[in-house]
DSSP file (Angstrom, degrees, kcal/mol; ACC not computed):
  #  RESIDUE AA STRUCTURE BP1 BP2  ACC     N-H-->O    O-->H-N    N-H-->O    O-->H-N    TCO  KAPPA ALPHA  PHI   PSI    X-CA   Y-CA   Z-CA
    1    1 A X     >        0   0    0      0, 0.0     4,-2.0     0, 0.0     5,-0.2   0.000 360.0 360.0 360.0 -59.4    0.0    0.0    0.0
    2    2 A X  H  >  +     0   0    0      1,-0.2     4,-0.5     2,-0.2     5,-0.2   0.785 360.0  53.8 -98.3 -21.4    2.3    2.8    0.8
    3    3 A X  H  > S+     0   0    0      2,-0.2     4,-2.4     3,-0.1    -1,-0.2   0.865 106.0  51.8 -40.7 -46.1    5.0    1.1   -1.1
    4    4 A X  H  > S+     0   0    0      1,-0.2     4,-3.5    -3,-0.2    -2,-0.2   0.892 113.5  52.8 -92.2 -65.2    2.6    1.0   -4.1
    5    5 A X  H  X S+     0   0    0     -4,-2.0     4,-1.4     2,-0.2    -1,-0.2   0.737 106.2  42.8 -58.8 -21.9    2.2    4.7   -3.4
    6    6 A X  H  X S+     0   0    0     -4,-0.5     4,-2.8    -5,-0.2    -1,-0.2   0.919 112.2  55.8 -82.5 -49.5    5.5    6.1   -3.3
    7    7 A X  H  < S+     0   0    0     -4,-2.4     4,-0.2    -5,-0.2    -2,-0.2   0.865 109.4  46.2 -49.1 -40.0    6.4    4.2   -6.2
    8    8 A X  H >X>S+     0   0    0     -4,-3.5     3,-3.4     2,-0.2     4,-2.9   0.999 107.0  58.9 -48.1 -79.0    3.5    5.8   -7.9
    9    9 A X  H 3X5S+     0   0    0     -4,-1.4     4,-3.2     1,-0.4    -1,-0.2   0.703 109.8  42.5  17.0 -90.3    4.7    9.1   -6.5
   10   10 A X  H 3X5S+     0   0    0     -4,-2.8     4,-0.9     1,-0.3    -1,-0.4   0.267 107.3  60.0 -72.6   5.0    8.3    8.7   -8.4
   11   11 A X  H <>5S+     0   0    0     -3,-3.4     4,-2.5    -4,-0.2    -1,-0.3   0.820 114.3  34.4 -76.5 -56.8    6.8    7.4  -11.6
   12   12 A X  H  X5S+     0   0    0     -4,-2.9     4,-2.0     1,-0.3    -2,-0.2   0.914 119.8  45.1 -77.9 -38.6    4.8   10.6  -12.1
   13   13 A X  H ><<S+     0   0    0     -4,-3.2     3,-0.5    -5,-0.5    -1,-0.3   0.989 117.3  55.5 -81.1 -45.0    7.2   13.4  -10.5
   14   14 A X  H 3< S+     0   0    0     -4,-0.9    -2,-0.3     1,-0.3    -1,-0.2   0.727 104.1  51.0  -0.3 -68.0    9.8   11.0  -13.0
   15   15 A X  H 3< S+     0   0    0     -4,-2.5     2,-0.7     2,-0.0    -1,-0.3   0.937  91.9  95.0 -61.7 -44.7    7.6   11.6  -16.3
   16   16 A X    X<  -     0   0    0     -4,-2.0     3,-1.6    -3,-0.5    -1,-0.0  -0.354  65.8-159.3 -74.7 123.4    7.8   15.2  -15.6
   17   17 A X  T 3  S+     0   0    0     -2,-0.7    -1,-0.1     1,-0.3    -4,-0.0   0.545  84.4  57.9 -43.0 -59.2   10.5   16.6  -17.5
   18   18 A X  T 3  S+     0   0    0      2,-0.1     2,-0.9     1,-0.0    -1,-0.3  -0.002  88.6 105.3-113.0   4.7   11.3   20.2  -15.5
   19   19 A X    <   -     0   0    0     -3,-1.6     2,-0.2    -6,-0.2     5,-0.0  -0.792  60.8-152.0 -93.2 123.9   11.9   17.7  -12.2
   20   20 A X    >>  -     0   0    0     -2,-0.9     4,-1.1     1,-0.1     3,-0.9  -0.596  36.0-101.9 -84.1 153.4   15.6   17.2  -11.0
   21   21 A X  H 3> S+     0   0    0      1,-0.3     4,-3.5     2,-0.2     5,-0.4   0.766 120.7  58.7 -55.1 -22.6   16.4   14.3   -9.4
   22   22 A X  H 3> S+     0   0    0      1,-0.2     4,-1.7     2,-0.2     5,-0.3   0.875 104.3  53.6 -86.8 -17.6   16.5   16.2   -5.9
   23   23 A X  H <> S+     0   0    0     -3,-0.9     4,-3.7     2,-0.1    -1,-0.2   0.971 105.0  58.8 -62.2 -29.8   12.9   17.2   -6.4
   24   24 A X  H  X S+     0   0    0     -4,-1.1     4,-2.1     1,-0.3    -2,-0.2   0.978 114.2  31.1 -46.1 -75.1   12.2   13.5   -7.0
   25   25 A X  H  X S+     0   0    0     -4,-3.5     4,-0.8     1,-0.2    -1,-0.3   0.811 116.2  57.8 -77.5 -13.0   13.4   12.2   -3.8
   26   26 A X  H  X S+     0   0    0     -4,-1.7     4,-1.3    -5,-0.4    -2,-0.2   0.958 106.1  53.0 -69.3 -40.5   12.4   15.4   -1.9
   27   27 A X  H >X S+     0   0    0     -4,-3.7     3,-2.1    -5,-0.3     4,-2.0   0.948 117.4  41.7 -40.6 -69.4    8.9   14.7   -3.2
   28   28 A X  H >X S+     0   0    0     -4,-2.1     3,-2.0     1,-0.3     4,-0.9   0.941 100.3  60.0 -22.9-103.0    9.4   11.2   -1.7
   29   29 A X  H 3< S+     0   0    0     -4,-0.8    -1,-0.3     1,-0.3    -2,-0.2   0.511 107.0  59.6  -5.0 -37.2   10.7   11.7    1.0
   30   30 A X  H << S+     0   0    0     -3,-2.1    -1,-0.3    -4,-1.3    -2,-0.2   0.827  99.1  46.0  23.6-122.7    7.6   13.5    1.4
   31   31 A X  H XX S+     0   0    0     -4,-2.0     4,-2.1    -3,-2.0     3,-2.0   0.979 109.4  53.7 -75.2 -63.1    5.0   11.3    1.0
   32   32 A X  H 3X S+     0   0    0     -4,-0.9     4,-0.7     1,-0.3    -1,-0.2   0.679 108.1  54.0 -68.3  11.8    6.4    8.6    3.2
   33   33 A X  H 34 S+     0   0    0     -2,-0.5    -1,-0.3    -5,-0.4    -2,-0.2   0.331 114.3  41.4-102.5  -0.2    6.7   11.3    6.0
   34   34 A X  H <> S+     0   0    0     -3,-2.0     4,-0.9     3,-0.1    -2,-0.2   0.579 112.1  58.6-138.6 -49.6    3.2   12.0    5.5
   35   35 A X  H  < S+     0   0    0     -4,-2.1     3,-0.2     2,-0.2    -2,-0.2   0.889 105.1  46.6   7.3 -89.6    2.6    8.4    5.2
   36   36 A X  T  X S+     0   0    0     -4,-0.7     4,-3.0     1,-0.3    -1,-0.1   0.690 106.0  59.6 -53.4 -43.0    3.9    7.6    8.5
   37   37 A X  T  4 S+     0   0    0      2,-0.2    -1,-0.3     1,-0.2    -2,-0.2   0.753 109.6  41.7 -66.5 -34.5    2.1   10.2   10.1
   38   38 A X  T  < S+     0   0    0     -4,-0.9    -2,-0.2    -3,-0.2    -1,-0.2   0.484 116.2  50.0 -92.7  10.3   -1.2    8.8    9.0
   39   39 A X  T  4        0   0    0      1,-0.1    -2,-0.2    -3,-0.1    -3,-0.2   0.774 360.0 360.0-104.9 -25.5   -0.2    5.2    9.7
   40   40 A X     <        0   0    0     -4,-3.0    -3,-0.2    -5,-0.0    -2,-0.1   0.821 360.0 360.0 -99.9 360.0    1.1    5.8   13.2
């Protein structure tokens, strides 16, 4: 589930052209912080 999501996540910020790799994983980084916060 939140695997499934993250991955999603980097596919899409991926596709988009005008993102550098450190938006990528700040984007990440992210969502599983935001994640985590709604799982615990």
């Amino acid at each position: 589930m939140l695997r499934t999501r993250v991955l999603s996540a980097l596919r899409h910020c991926a596709a988009s052209r005008h993102n550098s790799t450190q938006d990528i994983v700040a984007y990440a980084w992210d969502t599983v912080r935001v994640e985590l916060a709604v799982a615990l």
